[in-house]
C-alpha positions in Angstrom: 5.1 -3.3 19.9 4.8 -0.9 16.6 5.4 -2.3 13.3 6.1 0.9 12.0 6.9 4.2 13.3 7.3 7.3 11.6 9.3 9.9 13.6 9.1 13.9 12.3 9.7 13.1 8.9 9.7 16.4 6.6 10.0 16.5 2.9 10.5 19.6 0.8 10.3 20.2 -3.1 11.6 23.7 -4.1 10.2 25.6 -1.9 7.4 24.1 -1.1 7.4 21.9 2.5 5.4 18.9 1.2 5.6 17.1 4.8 6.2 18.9 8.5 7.1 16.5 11.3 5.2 13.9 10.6 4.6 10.9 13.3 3.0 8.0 13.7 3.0 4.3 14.7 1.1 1.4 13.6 0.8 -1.6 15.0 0.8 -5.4 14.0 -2.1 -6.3 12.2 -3.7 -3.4 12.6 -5.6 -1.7 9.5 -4.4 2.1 9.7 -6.1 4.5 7.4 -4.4 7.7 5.9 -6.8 10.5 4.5 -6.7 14.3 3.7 -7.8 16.8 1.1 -5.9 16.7 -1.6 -2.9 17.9 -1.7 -2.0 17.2 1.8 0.9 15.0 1.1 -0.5 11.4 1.4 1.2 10.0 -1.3 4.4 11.7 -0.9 4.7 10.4 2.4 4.0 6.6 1.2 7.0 7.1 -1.4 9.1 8.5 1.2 8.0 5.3 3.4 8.8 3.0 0.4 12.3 4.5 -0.4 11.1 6.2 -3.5 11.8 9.5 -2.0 14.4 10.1 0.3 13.0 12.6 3.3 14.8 15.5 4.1 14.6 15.2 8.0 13.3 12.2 10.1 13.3 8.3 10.6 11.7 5.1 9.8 11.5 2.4 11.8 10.3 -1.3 10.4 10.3 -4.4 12.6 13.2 -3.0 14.5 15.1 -1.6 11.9 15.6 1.4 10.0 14.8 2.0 6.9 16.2 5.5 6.3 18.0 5.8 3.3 16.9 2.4 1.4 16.3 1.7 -1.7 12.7 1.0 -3.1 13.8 -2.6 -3.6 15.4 -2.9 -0.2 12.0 -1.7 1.1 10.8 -4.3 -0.7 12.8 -6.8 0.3 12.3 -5.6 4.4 8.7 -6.7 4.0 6.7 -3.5 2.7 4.6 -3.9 -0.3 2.1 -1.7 -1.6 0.3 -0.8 -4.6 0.3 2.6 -6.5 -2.5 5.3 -7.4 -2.0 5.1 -10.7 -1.9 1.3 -11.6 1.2 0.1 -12.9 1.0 -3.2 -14.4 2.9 -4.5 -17.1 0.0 -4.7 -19.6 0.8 -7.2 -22.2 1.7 -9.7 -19.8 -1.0 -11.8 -18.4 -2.4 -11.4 -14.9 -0.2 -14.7 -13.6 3.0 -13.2 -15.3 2.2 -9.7 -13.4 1.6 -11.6 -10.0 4.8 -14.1 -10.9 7.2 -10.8 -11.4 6.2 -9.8 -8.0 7.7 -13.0 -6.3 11.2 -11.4 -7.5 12.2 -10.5 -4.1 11.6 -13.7 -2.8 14.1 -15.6 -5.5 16.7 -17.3 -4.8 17.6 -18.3 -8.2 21.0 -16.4 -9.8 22.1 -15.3 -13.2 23.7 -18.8 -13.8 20.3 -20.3 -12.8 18.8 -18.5 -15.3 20.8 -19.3 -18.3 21.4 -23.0 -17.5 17.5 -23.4 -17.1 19.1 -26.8 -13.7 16.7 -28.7 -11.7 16.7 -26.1 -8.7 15.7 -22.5 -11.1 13.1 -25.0 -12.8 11.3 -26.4 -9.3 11.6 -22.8 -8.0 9.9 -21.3 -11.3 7.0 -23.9 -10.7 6.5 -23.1 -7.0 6.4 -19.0 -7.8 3.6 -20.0 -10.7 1.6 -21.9 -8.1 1.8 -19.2 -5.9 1.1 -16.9 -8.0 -2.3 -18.7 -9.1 -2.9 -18.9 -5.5 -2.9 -15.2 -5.1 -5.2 -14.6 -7.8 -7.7 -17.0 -6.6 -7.1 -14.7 -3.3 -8.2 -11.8 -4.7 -11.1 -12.9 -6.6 -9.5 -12.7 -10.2 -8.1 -16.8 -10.9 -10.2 -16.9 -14.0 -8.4 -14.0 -15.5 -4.9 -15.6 -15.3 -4.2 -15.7 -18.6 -5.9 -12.4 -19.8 -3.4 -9.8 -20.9 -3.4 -7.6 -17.6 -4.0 -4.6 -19.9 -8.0 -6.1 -20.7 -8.8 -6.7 -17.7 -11.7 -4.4 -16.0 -10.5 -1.7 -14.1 -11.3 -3.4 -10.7 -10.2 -6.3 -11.4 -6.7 -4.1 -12.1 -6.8 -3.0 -8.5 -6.9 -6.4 -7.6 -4.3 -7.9 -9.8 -2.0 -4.6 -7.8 -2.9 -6.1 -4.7 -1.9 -10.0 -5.6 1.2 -8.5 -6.7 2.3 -6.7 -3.9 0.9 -9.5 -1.9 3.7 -12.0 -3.9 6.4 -10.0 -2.1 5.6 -11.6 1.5 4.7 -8.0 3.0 4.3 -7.7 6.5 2.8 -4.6 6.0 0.8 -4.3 2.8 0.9 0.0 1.4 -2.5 0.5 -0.5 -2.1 4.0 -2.2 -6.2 4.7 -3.1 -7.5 1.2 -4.1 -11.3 1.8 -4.7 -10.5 4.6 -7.2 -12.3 3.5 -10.2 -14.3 0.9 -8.5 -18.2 1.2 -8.0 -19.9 0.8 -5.0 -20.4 -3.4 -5.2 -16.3 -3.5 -6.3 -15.7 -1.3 -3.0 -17.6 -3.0 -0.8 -15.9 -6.8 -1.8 -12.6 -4.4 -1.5 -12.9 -3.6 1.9 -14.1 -7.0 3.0 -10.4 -8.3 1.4 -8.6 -5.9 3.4 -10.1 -7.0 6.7 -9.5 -10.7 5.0 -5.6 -9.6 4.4 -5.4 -8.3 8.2 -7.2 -11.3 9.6 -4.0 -13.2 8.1 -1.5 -11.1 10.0 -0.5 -9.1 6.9 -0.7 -5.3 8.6 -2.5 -2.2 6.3 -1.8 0.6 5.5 -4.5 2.1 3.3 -4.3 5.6 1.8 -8.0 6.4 0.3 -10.2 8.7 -0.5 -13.3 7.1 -0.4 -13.6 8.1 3.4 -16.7 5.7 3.6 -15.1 2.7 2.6 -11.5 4.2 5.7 -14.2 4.2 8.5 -15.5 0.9 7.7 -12.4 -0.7 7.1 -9.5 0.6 9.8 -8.8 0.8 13.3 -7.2 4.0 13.7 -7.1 6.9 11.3 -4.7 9.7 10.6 -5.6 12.8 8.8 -2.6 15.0 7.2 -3.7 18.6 5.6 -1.3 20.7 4.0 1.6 18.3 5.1 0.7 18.3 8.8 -0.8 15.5 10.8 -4.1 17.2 12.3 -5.8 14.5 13.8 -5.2 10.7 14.8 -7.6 8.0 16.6 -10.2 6.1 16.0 -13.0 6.5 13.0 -15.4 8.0 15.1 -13.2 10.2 17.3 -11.8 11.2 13.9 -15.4 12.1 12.3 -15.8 14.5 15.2 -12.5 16.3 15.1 -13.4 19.9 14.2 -10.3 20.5 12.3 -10.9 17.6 10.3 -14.5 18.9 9.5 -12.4 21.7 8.8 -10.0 20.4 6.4 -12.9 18.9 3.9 -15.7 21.1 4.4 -14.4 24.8 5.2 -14.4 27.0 8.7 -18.4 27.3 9.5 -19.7 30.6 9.3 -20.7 32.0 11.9 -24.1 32.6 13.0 
C-alpha cells in the first residue's frame, strides 16, 4: 500500500496556475525523487503537501487519512517532516536546542508542566535532550552541539535541518533541495544518509536539483515542468524520457 498519494491537486496564484492535476503515490520506504526546471512548481507543491498552502482542487492521502485542509502543525503531527530550501534554523540557539525544539510535536508536557518545572516535565525534558544528541550523532554533526546553529558550516546546516525534522518522528521525511550549498564530498555523505534514513523505514521524499545526486539516491522519480507532471518511473527510464530532455535542455533542432 501507498504512503502517500497525491490525487489532481491544482494550485493557482493570481492568474498564474502554479500546479495542474498533479498525481502521484509513494510508497513505504521508498526514496521518491521530485525534479524540474525551475519554476515548475516543486516547492509549491511540498507546501501544499505540508499544509503551508491550501490547494485549490485535489486530495491528500497519508497513512489512510486525509490531510486536506490541515494545518502545517497537524501535518506535523500526522508524521510528515521535512526541511526547507532556504534553511530556517533558529541561529543563536545551539545545534541541540534547534534539534530539541523539533521534538515539540512529540510533548506531552502542558502549560502547568512548564511553569511548575514536577518530576514528569523534568524526566521528559531529559529524554528529548538525549534524543536530541542522538540525532546529531545521526547525522554526522554531535560535536557541534553546542555551537550556536548560526556558525556552523553551511553543510553541516543542512544536516542540523535534517536532525530536526527527523526529532518529529516522520514517517515520511520532505527534503526541499538538501545538497544546495554542499560540495561534491558533502553530497556524496548526503546521499549515503538518505539511503541510511530509508534503510530505517523512515520514507523520502527528496526535492533536488542536483539531478546526479536524484538518480543515485531514489527509486522512482517524478518530473513536473511548468506545473504538470511529465514523466514518472524509474532513474533510468526517466533519463530517456524525451520530454524530460526536453524540459532541461530545449526541443533538438532539427537536422
Amino acid at each position: 500500500m501507498s504512503l502517500l498519494s497525491a490525487d489532481r491537486i491544482a494550485k493557482r496564484f493570481g492568474g498564474v496556475q502554479v500546479l495542474s492535476d498533479v498525481s502521484f503515490s509513494i510508497a513505504r520506504r521508498e526514496i521518491y525523487g521530485l525534479i524540474g526546471p525551475n519554476g515548475a512548481g516543486k516547492t509549491t507543491l511540498f507546501n501544499v503537501l505540508t499544509g503551508i498552502y491550501g490547494p485549490d482542487a485535489g486530495a491528500f492521502t497519508f497513512d489512510g487519512r486525509t490531510l486536506t485542509g490541515l494545518k502545517a502543525h497537524q501535518v506535523a503531527a500526522a508524521g510528515i517532516g521535512r526541511t526547507f530550501q532556504n534553511i530556517r534554523l533558529f541561529v543563536n540557539l545551539s545545534a541541540l536546542e534547534n534539534v530539541m525544539i523539533g521534538r515539540h510535536a512529540r510533548t506531552h508536557a502542558g502549560v502547568i508542566g512548564a511553569v511548575l518545572r514536577n518530576k514528569k516535565t523534568l524526566l521528559e525534558e531529559k529524554s528529548i535532550e538525549r534524543r536530541g544528541m542522538e540525532l546529531l550523532e545521526y547525522v554526522g554533526i554531535r560535536a557541534r552541539a553546542n555551537d550556536a546553529a548560526g556558525s556552523l558550516p553551511y553543510g553541516d546546516q543542512r544536516r542540523l535541518e535534517i536532525a530536526r525534522a527527523l526529532a518529529t518522528e516522520p514517517k515520511l521525511l520532505a527534503l526541499d533541495e538538501p545538497a544546495a550549498g554542499m560540495n561534491p564530498a558533502e553530497r556524496v555523505a548526503l546521499g549515503k544518509l538518505i539511503r541510511r534514513i530509508r534503510d530505517d523505514s523512515v520514507t523520502v521524499l527528496l526535492i533536488e536539483h542536483d539531478v546526479r545526486l536524484v538518480m543515485n539516491v531514489c527509486d522512482r522519480v517524478m518530473v513536473l515542468d511548468y506545473g504538470e507532471k511529465i514523466a514518472e518511473g524509474t532513474p533510468a527510464q526517466v533519463q530517456k524520457d524525451p520530454k524530460v530532455i526536453e524540459a532541461y535542455l530545449g526541443t533538438p533542432r532539427a537536422a
